[in-house]
C-alpha positions as CSV (number, residue, x, y, z in Angstrom):
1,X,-18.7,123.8,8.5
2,X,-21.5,123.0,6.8
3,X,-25.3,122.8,8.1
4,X,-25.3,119.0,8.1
5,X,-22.3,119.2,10.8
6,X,-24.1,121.5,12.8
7,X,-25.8,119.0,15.3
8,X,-28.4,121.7,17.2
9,X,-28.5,125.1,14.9
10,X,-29.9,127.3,16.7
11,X,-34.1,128.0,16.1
12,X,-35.0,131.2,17.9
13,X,-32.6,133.6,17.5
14,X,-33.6,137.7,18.3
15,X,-33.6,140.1,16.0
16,X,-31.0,142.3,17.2
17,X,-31.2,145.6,14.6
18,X,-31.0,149.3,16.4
19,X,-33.6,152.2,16.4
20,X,-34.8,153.3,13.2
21,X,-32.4,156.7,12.2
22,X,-36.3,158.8,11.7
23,X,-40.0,159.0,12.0
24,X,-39.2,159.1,8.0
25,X,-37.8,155.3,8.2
26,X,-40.9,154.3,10.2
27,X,-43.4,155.4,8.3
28,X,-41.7,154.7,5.4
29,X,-41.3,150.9,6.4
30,X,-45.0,150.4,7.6
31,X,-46.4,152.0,4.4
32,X,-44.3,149.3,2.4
33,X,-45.0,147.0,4.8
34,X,-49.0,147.5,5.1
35,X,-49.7,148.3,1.2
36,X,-47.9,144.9,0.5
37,X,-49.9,143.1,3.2
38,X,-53.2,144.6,2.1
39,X,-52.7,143.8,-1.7
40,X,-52.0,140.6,-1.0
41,X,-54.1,139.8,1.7
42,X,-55.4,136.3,0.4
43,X,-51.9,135.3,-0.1
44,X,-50.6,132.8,2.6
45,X,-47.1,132.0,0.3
46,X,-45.0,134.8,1.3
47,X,-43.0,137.0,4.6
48,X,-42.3,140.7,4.5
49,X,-40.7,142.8,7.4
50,X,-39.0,145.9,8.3
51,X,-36.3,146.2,10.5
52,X,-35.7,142.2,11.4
53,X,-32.1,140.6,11.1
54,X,-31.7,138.4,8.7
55,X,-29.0,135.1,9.9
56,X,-27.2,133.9,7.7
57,X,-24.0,132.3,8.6
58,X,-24.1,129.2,10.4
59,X,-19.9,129.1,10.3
60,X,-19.7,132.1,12.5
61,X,-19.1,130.6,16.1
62,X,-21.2,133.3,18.1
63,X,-23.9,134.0,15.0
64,X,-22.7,137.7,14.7
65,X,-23.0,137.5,10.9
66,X,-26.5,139.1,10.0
67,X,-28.0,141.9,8.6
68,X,-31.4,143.7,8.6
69,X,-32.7,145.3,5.8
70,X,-34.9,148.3,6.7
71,X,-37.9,146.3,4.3
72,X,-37.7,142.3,2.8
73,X,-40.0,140.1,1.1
74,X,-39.1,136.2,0.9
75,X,-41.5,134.4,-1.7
76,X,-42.7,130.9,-2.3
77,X,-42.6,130.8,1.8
78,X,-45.4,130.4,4.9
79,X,-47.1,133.8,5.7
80,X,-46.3,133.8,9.5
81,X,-44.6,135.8,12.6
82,X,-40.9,135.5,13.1
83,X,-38.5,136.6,15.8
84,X,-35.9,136.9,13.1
85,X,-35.2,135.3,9.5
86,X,-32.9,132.4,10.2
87,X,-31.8,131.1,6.8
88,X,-31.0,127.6,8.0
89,X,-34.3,127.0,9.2
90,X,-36.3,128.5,5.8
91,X,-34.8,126.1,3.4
92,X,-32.2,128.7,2.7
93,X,-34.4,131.2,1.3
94,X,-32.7,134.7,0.9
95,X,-35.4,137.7,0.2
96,X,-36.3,137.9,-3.2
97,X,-36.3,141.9,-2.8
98,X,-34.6,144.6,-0.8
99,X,-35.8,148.3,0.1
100,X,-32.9,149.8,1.9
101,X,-34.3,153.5,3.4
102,X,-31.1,155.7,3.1
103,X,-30.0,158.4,5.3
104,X,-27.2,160.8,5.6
105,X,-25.6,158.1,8.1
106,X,-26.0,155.0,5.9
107,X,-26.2,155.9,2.6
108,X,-22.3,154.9,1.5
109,X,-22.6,151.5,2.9
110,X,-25.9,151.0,1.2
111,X,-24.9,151.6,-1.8
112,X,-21.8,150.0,-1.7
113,X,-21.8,147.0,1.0
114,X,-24.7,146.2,1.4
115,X,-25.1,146.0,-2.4
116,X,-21.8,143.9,-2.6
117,X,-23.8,141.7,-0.1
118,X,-26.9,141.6,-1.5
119,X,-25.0,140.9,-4.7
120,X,-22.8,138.1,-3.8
121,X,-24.1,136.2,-0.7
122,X,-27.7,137.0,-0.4
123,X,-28.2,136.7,-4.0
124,X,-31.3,138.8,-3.5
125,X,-33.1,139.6,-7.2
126,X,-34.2,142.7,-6.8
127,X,-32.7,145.8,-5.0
128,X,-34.1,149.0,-4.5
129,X,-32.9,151.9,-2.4
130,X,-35.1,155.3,-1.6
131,X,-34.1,158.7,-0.1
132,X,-37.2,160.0,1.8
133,X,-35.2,163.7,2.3
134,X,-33.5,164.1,-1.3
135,X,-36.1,161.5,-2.8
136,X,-33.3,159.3,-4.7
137,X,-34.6,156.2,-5.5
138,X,-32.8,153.6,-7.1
139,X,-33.4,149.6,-8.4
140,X,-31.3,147.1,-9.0
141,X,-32.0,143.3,-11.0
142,X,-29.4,141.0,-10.7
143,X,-28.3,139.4,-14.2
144,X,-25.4,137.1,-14.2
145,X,-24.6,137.8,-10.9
146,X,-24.3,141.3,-11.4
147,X,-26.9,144.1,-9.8
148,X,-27.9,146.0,-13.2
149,X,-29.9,149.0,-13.1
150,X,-33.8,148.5,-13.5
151,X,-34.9,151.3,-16.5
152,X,-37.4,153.7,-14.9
153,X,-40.6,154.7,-16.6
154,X,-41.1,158.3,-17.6
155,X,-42.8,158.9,-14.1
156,X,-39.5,157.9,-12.6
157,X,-41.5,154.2,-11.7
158,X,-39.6,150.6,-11.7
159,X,-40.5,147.4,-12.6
160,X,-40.3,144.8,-10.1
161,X,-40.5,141.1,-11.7
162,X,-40.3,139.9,-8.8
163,X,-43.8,141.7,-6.8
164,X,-45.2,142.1,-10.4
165,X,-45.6,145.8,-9.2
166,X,-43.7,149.2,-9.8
167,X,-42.2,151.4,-7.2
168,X,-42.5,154.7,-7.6
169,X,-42.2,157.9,-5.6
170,X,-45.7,159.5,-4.9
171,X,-46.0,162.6,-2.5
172,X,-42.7,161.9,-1.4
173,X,-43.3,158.2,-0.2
174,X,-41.9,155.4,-2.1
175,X,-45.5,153.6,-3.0
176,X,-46.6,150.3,-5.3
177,X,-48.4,150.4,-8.5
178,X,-50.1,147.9,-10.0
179,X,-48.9,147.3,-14.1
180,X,-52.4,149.3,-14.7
181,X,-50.4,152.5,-13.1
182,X,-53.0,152.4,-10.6
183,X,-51.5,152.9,-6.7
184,X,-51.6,150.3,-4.4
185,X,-53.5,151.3,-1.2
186,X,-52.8,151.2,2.5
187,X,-56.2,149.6,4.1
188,X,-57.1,153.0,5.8
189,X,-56.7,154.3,2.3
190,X,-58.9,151.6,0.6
191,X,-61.3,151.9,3.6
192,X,-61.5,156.2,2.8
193,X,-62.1,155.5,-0.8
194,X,-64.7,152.8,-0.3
195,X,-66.6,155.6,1.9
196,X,-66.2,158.2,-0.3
197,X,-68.1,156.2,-3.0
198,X,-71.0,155.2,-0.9
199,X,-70.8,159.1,0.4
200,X,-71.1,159.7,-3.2
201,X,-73.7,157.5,-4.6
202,X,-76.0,158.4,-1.7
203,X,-75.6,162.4,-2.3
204,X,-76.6,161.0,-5.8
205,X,-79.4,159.3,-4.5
206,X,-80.9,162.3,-2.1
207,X,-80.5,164.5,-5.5
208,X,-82.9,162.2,-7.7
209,X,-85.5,161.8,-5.0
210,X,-85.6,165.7,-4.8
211,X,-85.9,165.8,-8.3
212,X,-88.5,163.5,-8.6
213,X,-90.2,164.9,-5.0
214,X,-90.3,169.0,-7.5
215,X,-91.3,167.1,-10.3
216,X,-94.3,165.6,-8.2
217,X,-95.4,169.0,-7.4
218,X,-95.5,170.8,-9.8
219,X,-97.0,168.4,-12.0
220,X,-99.8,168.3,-9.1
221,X,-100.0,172.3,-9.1
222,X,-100.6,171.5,-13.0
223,X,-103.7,169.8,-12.2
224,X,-102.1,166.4,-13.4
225,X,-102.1,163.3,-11.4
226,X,-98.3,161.6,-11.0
227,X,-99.8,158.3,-10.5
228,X,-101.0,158.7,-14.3
């Protein structure tokens, strides 16, 4: 059945996805989820989330057909809170990239079904997977409608087309760089370095008006007028 003979899909459907596996898959989601959010925080043409179930098959008669990446991003769409990502009702946009967060648990069927899905229904561009114990990290660019592997630079970093970023593993967090090489900051981050300059460039400050203070002086305990 097609979406045409569907008289009243359905437009609020729940995400229904269980509890993260680890405080590792949090924190790994809301760093990937707040750097991307912060970089591109004029943009208004685009939807990223962690943890949400994607629906995606309107044929299956009691909508048990999704699946919820741990992290998503959907381009060329309206930047705004969802319950759930119902493809029917976003102009059947699948996300353009994947991060799947593997565990011990998951790790076969995210390499292996969840690819095949990706792959063949979702169509999704770019996949990438990440390890946050062993630190495997993998990407994947589909070509012909096959997932090929994405080269990695020699620090281990791959391109994705589709952000126009790398990823990259950094401290053992799988982090954004810009094609500059330069990392892609969380807000607090940003907010810390910002400080840290100003912190700077006053230190800087105090230091020449010292300097200048000692050179006062002693140019007055020379008998010479600084004002001269």
């Amino acid at each position: 059945m097609t979406l045409a003979q569907h008289p009243y899909p359905p437009t609020d459907l729940l995400s229904d996805e269980p509890p993260l596996e680890s405080s590792l898959h949090l924190k790994q989601i809301l760093l990937l989820l707040s750097c991307l959010e912060w970089f591109w925080r004029e943009r208004q043409d685009f939807f990223a989330a962690g943890n949400l179930s994607i629906y995606y098959d309107l044929d299956d008669p009691k909508l048990r057909r999704f699946r919820g990446p741990d992290f998503f991003v959907v381009l060329n769409t309206d930047r705004r809170e969802r319950l759930s990502w119902m493809v029917w009702e976003e102009d059947n946009k699948y996300p353009n990239v994947i991060v799947e967060i593997l565990s011990k648990k998951t790790a076969a069927i995210d390499r292996n079904q969840k690819k095949q899905l990706y792959q063949d229904t979702f169509k999704t561009p770019e996949y990438f997977w990440f390890h946050p114990r062993t630190l495997e990290f993998m990407g994947l660019s589909l070509e012909a409608g096959t997932y090929t592997e994405i080269t990695a630079t020699s620090q281990g970093w791959r391109w994705s087309q589709e952000l126009e970023l790398y990823l990259g593993v950094q401290d053992t967090k799988l982090r954004y760089f810009t094609p500059d090489g330069v990392m892609v900051p969380t807000f607090l981050e940003e907010t810390a370095r910002q400080e840290q300059v100003i912190a700077a460039a006053q230190l800087r400050a105090e230091q020449e008006t010292l300097r200048a203070d000692r050179l006062v002086a002693r140019l007055r305990e020379l008998g010479i007028d600084p004002d001269q």
